[in-house]
TORKOL-4160 file (C-alpha; in steps of 0.2 Angstrom, whole numbers, padded with zeros to 4 digits, m for minus):
287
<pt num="1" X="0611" Y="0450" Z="0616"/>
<pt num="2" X="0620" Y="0437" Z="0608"/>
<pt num="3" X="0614" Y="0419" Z="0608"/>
<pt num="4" X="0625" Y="0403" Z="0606"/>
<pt num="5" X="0619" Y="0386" Z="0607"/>
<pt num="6" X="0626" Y="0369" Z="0615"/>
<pt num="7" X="0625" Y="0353" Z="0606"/>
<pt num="8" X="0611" Y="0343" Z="0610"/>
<pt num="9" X="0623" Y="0328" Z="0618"/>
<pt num="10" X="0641" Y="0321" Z="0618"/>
<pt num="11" X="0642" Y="0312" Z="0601"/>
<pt num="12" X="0661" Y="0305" Z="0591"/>
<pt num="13" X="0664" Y="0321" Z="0580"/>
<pt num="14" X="0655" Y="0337" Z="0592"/>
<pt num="15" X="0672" Y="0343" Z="0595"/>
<pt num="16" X="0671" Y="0353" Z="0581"/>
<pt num="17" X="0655" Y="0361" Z="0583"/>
<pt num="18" X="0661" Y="0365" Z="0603"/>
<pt num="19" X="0675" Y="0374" Z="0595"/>
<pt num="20" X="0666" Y="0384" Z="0583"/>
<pt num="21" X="0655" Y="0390" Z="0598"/>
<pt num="22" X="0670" Y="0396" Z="0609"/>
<pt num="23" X="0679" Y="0403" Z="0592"/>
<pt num="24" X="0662" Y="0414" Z="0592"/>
<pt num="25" X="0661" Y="0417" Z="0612"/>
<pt num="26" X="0678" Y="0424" Z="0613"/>
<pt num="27" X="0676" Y="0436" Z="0597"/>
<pt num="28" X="0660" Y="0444" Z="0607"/>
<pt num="29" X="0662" Y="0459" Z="0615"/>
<pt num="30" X="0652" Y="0472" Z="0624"/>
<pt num="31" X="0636" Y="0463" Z="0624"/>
<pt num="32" X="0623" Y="0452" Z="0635"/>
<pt num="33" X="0629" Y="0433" Z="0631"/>
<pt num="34" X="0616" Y="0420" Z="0632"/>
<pt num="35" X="0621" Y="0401" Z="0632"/>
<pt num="36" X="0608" Y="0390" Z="0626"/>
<pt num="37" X="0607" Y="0374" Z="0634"/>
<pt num="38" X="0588" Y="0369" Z="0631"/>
<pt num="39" X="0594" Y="0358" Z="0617"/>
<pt num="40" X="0605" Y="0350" Z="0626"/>
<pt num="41" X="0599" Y="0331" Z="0635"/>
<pt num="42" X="0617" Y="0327" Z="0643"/>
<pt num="43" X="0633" Y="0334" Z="0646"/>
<pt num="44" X="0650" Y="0325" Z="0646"/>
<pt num="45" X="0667" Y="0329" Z="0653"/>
<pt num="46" X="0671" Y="0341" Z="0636"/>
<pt num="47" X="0657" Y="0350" Z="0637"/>
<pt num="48" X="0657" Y="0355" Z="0654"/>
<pt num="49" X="0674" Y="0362" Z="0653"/>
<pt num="50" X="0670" Y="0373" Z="0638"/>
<pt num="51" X="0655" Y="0378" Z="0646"/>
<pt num="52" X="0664" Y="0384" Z="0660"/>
<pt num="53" X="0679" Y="0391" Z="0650"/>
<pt num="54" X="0669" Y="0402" Z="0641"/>
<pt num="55" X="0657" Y="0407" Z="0655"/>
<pt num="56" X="0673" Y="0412" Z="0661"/>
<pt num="57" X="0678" Y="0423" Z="0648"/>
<pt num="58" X="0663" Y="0432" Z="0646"/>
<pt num="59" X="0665" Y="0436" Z="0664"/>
<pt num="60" X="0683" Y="0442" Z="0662"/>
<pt num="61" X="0676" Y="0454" Z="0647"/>
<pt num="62" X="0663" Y="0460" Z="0659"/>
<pt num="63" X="0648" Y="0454" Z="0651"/>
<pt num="64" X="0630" Y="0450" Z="0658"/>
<pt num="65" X="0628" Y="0430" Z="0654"/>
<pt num="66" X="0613" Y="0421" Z="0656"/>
<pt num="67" X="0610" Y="0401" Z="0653"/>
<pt num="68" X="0595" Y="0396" Z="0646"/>
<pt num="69" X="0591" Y="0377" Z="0650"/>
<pt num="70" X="0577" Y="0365" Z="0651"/>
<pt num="71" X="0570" Y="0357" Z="0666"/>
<pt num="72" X="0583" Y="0342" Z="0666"/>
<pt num="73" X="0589" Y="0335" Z="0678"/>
<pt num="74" X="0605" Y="0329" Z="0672"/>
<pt num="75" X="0607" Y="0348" Z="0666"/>
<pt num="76" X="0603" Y="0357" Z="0680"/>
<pt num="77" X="0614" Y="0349" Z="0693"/>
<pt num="78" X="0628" Y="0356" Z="0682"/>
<pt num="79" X="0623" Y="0373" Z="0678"/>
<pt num="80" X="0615" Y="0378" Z="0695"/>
<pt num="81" X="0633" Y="0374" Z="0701"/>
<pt num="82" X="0641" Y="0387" Z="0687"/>
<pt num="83" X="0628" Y="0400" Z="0689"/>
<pt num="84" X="0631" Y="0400" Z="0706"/>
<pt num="85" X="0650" Y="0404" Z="0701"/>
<pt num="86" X="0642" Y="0417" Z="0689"/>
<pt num="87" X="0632" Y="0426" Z="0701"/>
<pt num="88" X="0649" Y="0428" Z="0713"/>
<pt num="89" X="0660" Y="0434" Z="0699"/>
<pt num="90" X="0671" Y="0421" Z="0704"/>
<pt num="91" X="0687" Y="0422" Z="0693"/>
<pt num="92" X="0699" Y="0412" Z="0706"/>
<pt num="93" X="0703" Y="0392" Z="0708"/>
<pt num="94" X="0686" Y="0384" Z="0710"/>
<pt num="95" X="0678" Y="0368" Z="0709"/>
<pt num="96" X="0662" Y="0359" Z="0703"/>
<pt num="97" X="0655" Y="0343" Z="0704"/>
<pt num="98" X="0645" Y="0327" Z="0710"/>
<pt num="99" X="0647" Y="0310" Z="0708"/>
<pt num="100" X="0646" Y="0308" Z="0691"/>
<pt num="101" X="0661" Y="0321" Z="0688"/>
<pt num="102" X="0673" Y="0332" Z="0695"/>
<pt num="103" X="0680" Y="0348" Z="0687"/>
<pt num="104" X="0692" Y="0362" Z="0693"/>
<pt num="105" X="0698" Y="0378" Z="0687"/>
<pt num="106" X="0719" Y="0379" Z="0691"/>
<pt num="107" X="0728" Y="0394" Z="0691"/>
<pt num="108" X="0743" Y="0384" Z="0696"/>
<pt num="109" X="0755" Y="0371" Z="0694"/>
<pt num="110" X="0749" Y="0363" Z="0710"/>
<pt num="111" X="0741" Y="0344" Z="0709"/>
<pt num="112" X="0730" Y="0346" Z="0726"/>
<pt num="113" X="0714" Y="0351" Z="0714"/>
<pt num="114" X="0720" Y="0332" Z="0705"/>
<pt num="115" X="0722" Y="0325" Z="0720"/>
<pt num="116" X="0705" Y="0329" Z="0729"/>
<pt num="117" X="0695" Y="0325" Z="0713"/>
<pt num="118" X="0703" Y="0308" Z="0708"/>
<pt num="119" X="0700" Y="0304" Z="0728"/>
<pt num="120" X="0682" Y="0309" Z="0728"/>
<pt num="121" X="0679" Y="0299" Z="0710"/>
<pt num="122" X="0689" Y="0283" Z="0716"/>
<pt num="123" X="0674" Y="0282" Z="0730"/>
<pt num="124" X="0662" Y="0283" Z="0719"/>
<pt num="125" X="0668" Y="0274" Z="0703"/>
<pt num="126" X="0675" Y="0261" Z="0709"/>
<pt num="127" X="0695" Y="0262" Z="0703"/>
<pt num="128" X="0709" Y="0252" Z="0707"/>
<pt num="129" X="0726" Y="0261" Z="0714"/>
<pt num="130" X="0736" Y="0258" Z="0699"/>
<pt num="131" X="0721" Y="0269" Z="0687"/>
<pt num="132" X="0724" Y="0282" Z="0701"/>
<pt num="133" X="0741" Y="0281" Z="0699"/>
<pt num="134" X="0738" Y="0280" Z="0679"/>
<pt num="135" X="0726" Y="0297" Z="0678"/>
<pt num="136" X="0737" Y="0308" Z="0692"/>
<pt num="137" X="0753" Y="0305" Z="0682"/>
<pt num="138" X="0741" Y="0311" Z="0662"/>
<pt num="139" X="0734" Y="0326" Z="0670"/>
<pt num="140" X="0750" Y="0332" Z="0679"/>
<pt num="141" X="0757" Y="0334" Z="0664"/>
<pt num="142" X="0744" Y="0341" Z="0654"/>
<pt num="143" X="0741" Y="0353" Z="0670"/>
<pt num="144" X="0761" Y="0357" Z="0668"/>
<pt num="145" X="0758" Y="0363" Z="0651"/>
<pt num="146" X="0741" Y="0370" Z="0652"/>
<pt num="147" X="0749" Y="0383" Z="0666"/>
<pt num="148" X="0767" Y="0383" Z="0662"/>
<pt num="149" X="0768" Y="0387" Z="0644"/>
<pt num="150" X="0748" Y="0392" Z="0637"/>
<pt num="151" X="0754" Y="0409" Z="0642"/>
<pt num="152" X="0734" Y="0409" Z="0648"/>
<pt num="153" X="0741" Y="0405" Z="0667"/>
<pt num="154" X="0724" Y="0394" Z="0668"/>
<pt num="155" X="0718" Y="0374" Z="0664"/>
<pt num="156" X="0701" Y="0365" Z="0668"/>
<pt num="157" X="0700" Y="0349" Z="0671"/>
<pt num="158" X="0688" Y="0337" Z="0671"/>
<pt num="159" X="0686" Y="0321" Z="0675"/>
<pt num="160" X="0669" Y="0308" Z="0674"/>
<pt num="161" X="0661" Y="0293" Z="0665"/>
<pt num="162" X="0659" Y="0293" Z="0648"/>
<pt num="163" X="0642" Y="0292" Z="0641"/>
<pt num="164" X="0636" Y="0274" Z="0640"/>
<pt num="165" X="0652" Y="0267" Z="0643"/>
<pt num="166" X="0663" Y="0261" Z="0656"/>
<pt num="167" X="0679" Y="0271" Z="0650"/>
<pt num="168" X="0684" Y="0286" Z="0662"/>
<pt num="169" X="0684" Y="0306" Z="0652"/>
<pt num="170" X="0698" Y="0315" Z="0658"/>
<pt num="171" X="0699" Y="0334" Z="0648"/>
<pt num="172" X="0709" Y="0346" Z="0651"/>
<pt num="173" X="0706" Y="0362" Z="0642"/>
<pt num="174" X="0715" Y="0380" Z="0641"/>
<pt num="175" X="0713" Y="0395" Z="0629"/>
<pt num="176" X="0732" Y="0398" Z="0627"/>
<pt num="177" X="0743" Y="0401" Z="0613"/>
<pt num="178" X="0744" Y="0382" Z="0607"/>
<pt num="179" X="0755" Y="0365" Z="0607"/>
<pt num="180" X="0760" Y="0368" Z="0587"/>
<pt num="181" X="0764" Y="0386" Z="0591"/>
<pt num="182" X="0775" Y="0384" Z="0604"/>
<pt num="183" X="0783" Y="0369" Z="0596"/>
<pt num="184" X="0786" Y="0379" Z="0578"/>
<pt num="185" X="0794" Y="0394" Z="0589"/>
<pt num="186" X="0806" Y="0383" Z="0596"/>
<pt num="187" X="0807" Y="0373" Z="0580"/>
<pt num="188" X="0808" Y="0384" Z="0566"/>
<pt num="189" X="0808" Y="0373" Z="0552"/>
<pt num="190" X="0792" Y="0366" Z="0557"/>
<pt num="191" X="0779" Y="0375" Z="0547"/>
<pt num="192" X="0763" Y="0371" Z="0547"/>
<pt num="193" X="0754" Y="0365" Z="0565"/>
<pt num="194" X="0751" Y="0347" Z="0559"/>
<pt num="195" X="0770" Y="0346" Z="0555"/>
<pt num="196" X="0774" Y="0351" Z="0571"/>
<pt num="197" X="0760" Y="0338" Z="0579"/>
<pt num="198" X="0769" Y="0325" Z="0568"/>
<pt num="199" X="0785" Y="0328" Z="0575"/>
<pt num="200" X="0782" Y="0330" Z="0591"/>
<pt num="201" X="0772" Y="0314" Z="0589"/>
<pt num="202" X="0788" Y="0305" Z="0579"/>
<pt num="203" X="0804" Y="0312" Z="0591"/>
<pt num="204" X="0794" Y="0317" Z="0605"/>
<pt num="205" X="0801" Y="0336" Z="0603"/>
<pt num="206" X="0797" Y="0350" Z="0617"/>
<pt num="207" X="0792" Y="0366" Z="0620"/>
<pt num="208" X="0806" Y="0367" Z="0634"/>
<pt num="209" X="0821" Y="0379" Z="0632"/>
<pt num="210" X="0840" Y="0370" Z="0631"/>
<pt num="211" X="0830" Y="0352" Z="0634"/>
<pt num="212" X="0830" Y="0337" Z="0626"/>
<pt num="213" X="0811" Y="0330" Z="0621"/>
<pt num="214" X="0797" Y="0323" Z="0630"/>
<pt num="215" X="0800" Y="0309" Z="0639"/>
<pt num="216" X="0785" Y="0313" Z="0650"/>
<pt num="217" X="0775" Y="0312" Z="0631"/>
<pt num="218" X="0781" Y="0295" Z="0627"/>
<pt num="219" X="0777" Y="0290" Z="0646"/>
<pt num="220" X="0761" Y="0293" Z="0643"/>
<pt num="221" X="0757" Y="0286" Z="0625"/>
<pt num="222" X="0767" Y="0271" Z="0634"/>
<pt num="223" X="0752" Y="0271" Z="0649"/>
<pt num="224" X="0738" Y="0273" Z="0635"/>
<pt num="225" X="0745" Y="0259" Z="0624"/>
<pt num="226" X="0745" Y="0247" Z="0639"/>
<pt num="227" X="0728" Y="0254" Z="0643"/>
<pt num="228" X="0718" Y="0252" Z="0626"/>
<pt num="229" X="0715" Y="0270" Z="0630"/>
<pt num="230" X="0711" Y="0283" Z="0616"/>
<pt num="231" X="0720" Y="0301" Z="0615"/>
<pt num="232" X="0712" Y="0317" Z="0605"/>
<pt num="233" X="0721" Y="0334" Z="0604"/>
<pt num="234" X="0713" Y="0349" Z="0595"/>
<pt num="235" X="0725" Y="0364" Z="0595"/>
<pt num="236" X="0727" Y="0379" Z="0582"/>
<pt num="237" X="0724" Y="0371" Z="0566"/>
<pt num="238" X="0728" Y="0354" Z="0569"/>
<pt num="239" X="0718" Y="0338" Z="0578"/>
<pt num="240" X="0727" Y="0321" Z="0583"/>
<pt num="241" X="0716" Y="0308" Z="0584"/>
<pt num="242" X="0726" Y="0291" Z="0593"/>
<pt num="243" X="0715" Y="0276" Z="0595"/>
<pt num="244" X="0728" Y="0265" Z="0604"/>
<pt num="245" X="0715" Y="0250" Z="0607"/>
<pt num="246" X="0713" Y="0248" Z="0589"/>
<pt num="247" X="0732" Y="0254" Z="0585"/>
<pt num="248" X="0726" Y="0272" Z="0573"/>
<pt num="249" X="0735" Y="0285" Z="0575"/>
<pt num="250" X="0729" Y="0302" Z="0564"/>
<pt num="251" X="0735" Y="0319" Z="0563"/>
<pt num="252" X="0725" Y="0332" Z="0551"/>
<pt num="253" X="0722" Y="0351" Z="0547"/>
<pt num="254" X="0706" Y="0357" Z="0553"/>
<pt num="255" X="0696" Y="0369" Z="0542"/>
<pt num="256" X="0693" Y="0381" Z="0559"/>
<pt num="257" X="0708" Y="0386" Z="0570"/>
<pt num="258" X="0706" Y="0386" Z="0590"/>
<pt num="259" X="0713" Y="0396" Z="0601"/>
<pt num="260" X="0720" Y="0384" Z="0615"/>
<pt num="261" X="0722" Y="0367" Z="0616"/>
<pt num="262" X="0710" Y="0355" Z="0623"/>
<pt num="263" X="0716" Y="0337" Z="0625"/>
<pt num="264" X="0702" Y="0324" Z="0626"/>
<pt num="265" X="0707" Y="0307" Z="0633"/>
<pt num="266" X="0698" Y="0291" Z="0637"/>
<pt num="267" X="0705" Y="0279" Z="0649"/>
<pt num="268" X="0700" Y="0261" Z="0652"/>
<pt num="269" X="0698" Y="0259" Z="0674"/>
<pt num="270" X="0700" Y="0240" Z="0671"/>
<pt num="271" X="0718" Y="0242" Z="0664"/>
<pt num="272" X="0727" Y="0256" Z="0673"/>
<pt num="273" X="0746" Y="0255" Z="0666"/>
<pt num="274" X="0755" Y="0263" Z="0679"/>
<pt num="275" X="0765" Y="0249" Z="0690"/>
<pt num="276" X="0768" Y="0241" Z="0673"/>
<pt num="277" X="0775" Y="0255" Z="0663"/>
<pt num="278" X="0783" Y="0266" Z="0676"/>
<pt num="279" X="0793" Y="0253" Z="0683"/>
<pt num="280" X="0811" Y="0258" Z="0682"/>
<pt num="281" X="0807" Y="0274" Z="0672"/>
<pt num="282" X="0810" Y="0290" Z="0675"/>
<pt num="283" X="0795" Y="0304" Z="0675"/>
<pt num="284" X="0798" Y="0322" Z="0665"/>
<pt num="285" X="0787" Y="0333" Z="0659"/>
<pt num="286" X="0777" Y="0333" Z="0647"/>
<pt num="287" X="0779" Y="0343" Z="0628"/>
């Protein structure tokens, strides 16, 4: 049996440490998997999803997982919910939550699972239309290319409150082939993932064949800037870190690679910045 262990709670640079974990989880094969949780005091939007990523993929390499967790109760609501999941071998849509967060597994290009969770947050939370309308259009587009061009045909999302704050945690997570690689098979020249990021970033290039770049990217850095919203994006060997309330913007070479992208946002509720920004624009997708 192989053991991996979950950081103990959501801090500013755990990322990495998460993406070790799954770089190790999705090199095991052929034996019992045990996630260890009883570290762990809290959970947060990122670490939910790749706990239930990977206790997907050690499902779909048909091995015996067990969690080991503490009696806590802001742990166990979660992982009762995934270990029920477990116990049914449940490898179609799904979804898990309470009224903290909302998270579902998509296998499709379909908004309903976005729909039903910002619905059931926006009763609990508290948020204004134009947020709603703010966070739909982010995740669309991140679900678009999650699905549409990961090659991984799968995306979870996750949306709650950030830890101690009063900013929104939207993630959406899938273990495809990665934002840089796709951009540098379109775009030869690009050649290394941080250029391609950089590029992207600067000319708003996309992964789509015989179109013109992303629009739907720009959109969104529009809606964030308005928002004093902050952006991170991990994928291959490169991380882009955009602070847009205090105007940083950072793109750099990681030391471990990961095999996916997982975009990591945080969105101010008090702000929204769709009525003002999307007024008299035109949405496409995104990347």
């Amino acid at each position: 049996m192989k053991a991996f262990s979950f950081p103990k709670s959501p801090k500013l640079k755990y990322a990495h440490s998460l993406v070790k974990l799954a770089n190790k989880v999705i090199a095991t094969k052929d034996t019992q998997v045990e996630f260890n949780l009883t570290e762990t005091i809290e959970l947060d939007s990122l670490s939910i999803s790749f706990l239930c990523g990977l206790a997907d993929i050690s499902l779909e390499n048909n091995q015996k997982l067990v969690i080991r967790y503490k009696s806590n109760r802001k742990i166990k609501s979660v992982v009762d919910i995934i270990n029920d999941s477990i116990q049914k071998n449940k490898i179609t849509d799904f979804e898990i939550g309470n009224n903290k967060f909302q998270l579902a597994r998509i296998t499709s290009n379909n908004n309903m699972f976005i729909d039903r969770m910002l619905v059931l947050l926006q009763k609990e939370l508290k948020f204004g239309e134009d947020t709603k309308g703010s966070m739909r259009l982010v995740l669309s587009e991140l679900l678009t290319n999650a699905i549409d061009h990961s090659g991984d045909q799968r995306a979870y999302i996750c949306i709650g409150r950030w830890p101690n704050s009063s900013y929104l945690h939207l993630v959406c997570l899938d273990f495809g082939v990665g934002i840089p690689t796709k951009l540098r098979t379109r775009y030869p020249e690009l050649d290394t993932d941080v250029k391609a990021f950089e590029e992207q970033h600067r000319k708003g290039l996309t992964t789509r064949i015989k179109r013109d770049g992303g629009k739907g990217y720009k959109l969104i850095q529009d809606i964030l800037k308005f928002n004093k919203g902050r952006l991170s994006i991990i994928s291959n060997y490169a991380r882009v870190n955009y602070r847009y309330d205090k105007s940083d913007y950072k793109i750099w070479k990681t030391k471990l690679p990961f095999h996916g992208t997982c975009v990591d946002i945080q969105f101010n509720p008090s702000k929204g910045g769709f009525d003002e920004i999307l007024n008299n624009k035109q949405i496409e997708e995104l990347f």
